[in-house]
C-alpha positions in Angstrom: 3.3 7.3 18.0 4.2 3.9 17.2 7.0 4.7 14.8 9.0 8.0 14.8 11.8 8.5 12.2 13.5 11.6 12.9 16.3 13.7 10.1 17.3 9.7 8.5 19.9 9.9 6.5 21.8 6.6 5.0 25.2 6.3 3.0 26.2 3.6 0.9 29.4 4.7 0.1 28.7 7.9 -1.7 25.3 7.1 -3.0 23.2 8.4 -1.2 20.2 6.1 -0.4 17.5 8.6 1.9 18.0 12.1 2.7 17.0 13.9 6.0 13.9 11.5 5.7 11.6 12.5 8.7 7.7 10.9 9.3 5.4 9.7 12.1 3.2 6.5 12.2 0.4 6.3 14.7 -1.1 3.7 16.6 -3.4 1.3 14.5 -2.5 2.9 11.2 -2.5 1.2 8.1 0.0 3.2 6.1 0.9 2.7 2.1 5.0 3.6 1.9 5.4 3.6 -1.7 7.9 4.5 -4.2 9.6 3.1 -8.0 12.7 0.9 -7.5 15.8 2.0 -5.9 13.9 5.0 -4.1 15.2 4.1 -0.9 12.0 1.6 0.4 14.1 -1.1 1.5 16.5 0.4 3.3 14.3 2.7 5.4 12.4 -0.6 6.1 15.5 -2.5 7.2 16.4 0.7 9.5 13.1 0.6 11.3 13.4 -3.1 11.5 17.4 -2.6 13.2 18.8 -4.8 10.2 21.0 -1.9 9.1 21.6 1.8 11.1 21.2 4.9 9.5 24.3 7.4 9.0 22.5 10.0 10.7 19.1 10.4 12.5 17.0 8.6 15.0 14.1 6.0 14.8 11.6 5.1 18.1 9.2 2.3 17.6 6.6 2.1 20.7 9.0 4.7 22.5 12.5 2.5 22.0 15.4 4.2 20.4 15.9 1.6 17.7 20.1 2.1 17.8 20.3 2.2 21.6 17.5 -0.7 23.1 17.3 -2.9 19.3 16.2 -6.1 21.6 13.1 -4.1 22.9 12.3 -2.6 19.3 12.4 -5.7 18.0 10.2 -7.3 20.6 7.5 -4.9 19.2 8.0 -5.3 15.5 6.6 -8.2 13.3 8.9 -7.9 9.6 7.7 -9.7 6.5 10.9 -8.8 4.1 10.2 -8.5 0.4 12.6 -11.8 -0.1 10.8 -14.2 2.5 14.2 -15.7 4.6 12.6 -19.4 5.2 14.3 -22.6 6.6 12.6 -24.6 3.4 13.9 -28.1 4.9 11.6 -27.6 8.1 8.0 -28.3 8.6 5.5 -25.5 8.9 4.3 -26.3 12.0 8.0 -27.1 13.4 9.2 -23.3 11.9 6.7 -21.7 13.8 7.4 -23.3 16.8 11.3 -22.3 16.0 10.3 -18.7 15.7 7.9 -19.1 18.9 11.1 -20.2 21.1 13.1 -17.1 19.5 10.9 -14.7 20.8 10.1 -16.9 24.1 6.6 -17.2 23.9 4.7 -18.2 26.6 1.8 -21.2 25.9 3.8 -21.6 22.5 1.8 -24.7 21.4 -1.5 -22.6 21.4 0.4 -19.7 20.1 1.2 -21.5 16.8 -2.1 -23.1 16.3 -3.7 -20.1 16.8 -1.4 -18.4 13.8 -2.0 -21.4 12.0 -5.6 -21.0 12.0 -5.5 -17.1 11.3 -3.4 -17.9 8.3 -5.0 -20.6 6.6 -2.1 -23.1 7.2 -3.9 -25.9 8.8 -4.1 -28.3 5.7 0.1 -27.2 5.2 1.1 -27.4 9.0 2.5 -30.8 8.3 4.2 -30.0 5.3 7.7 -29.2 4.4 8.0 -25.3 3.5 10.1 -26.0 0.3 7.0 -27.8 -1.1 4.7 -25.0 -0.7 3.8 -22.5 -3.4 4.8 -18.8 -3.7 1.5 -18.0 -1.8 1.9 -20.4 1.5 5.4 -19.4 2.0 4.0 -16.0 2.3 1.6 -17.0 5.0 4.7 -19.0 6.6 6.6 -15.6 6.8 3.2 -13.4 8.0 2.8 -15.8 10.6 6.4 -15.7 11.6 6.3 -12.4 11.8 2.8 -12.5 13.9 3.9 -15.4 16.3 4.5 -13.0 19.2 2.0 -10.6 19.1 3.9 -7.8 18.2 2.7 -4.1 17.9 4.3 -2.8 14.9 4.1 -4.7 11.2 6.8 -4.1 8.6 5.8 -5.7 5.6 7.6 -5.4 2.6 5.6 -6.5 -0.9 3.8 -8.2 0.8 1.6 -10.2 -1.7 4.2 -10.6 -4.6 3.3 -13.6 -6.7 -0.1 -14.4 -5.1 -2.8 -15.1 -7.4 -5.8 -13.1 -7.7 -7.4 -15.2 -4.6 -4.3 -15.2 -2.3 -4.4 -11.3 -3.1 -8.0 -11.1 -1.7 -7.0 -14.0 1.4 -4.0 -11.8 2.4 -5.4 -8.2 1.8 -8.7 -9.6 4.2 -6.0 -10.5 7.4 -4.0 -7.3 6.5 -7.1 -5.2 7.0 -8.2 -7.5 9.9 -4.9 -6.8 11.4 -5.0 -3.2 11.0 -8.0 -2.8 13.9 -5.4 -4.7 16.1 -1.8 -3.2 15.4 0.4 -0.9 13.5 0.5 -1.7 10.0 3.5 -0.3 7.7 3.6 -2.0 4.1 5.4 -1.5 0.7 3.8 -2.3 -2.1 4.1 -1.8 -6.2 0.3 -2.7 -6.4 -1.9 1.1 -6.1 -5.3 -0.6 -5.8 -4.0 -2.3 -3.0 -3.1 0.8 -1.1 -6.4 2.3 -2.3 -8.1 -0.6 -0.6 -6.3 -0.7 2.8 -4.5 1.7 3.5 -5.4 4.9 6.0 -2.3 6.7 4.8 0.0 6.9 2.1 3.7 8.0 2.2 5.6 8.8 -1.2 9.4 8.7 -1.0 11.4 9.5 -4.4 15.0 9.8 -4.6 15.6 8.9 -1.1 13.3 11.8 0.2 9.7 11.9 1.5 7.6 13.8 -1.9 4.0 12.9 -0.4 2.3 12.1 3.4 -1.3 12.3 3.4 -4.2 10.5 3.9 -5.1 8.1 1.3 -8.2 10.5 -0.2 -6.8 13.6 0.4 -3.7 12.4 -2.0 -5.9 11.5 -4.9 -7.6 14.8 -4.4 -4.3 16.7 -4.6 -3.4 15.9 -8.2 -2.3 19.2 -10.1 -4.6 17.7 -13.4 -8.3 16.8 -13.8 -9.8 14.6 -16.6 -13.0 15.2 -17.8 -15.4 12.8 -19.8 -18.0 15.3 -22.0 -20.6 14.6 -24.7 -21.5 17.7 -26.9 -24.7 16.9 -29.7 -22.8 17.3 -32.0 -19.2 16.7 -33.3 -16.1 18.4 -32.3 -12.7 18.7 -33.1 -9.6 18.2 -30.7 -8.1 21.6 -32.3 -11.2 23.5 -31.1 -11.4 21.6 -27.5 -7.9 22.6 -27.2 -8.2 26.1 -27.0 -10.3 25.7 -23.8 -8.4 27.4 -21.0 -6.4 24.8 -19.3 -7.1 22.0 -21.5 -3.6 20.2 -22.5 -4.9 17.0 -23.8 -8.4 15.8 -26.0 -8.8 12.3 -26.2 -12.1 11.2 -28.7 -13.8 8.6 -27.4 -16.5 8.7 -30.2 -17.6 11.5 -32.6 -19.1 13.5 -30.3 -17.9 12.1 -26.7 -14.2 13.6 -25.4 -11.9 12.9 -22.5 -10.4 16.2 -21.6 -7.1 16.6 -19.8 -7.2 19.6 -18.1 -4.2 21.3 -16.2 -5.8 22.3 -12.7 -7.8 21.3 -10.0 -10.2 23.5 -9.8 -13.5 23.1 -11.2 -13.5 23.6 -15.4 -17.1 22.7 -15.9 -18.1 26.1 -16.1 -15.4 27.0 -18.5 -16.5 23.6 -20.6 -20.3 25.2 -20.5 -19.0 28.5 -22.1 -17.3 27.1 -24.5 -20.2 25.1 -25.7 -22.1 28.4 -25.8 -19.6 30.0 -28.0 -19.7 27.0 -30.5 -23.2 26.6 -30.8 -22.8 23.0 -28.7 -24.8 21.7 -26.2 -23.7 19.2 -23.5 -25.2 16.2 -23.0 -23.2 14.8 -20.2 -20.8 16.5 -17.7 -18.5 13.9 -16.0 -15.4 14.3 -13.7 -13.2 11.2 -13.4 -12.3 10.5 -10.3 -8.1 10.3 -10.2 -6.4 7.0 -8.9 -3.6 6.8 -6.8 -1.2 5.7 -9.7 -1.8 9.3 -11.4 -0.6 11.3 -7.9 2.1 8.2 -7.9 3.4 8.9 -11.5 3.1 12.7 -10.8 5.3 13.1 -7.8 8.2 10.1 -9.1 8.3 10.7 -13.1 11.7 12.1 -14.3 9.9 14.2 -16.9 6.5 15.9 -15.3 4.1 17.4 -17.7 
């Protein structure tokens, strides 16, 4: 396993940020750790990372005990924090050679064009960081964090403030990087985790509510929704007293969207219905749930 958090538990005084939090990431995973604000992201992040220690508990990464050999763990691990710590005064070029030195690399001045290159930085390189935009500052800090060829990759937010075509730029090296190395990244934005992600990791309240695989999560949602056209009109009174169905949403006279409270298969209940009110069904359509309905789900103070 590339990462192994064991029983993490972290104090902040007597708040207490993530509780008995225990999960495994393999080698040349992509995984989504998602979760609202405050739900204890961060601050597993910056415990992986050996920025803070936990109160209790243990964390490897590559097979080093993050608390007791922090210079080999962080060796391994590449960390993109959500707030992007830059030296804005310096010259692209001249902070990636900084960061090179740091980690000792060897052939340093091949190492940093090569990052360069990967990042789409060549037409910045000679540029001063603080007059870059939102979007090359995050390519600065990926390539920081990339510069020695680490294992692991911590990346928190990863693509906050880029617009739509940085998105689809940083997303396309994220995935690319994934075939190479561990990939571990918090992010707000569910089509993103849809789109690269292998797993996904749900932590609410400072404890783990969800790990699965990316499909087998938005297969696991407790509700269906169901898209049906009768010949003729209907009422949401009478659809309501379907077995099951909570919600019936009208998209014309004779077309509903039905909310239905289980996961197992309601189309034949929908067909014997139809019989008993002299309907017939025209279309028959199951819409396929997104990972921001498991999300909502599993962290909303108030489930339905």
């Amino acid at each position: 396993m590339s990462i192994q958090v064991t029983h993490i538990t972290k104090l902040f005084g007597t708040q207490k940020a993530l509780n008995d939090v225990s999960f495994n990431v393999g080698e040349k995973e992509i995984v989504g750790f998602l979760g609202p604000n405050g739900a204890g992201k961060s601050t597993m992040m910056k415990i992986i990372t050996g920025y803070i220690p936990p109160s209790q508990g243990t964390v490897t990464v590559c097979g080093f005990n993050v608390a007791e050999e922090s210079i080999h763990v962080r060796q391994q691990i590449g960390y993109l924090p959500e707030h992007n710590p830059l030296y804005l005064d310096m010259y692209v070029k001249e902070f990636l050679a900084f960061a090179a030195g740091l980690y000792k690399v060897k052939h340093m001045s091949a190492r940093v064009k090569e990052m360069i290159a990967l990042t789409g930085l060549e037409r910045e390189q000679h540029k001063k960081i603080g007059a870059l935009s939102k979007g090359y500052r995050q390519r600065v800090g990926l390539a920081q964090a990339m510069i020695h060829d680490p294992k692991v990759l911590i990346m928190d937010e990863p693509t906050t403030g880029l617009d739509p075509n940085q998105l689809h730029e940083i997303r396309g090296l994220i995935k690319q990087l994934g075939g190479q190395k561990t990939v571990m990244l918090s992010t707000h934005i569910m089509q993103e985790v849809e789109a690269l992600c292998n797993r996904v990791i749900i932590i609410n309240k400072g404890e783990i509510v969800a790990n699965a695989e990316t499909k087998d999560l938005q297969k696991s949602n407790e509700r269906q929704v169901i898209t049906v056209e009768f010949d003729k009109a209907s009422s949401a009174s009478q659809l309501r007293k379907i077995p099951m169905v909570t919600n019936a949403k009208a998209i014309n006279d004779t077309t509903w969207q039905l909310t239905i409270a289980s996961p197992d298969d309601a189309r034949k209940t929908i067909f014997d219905f139809a019989v008993q009110n002299n309907l017939s069904v025209l279309t028959l359509n199951r819409v396929e749930q997104k990972l921001e309905d498991v999300f909502k789900q599993l962290t909303s103070e108030e489930k339905e």
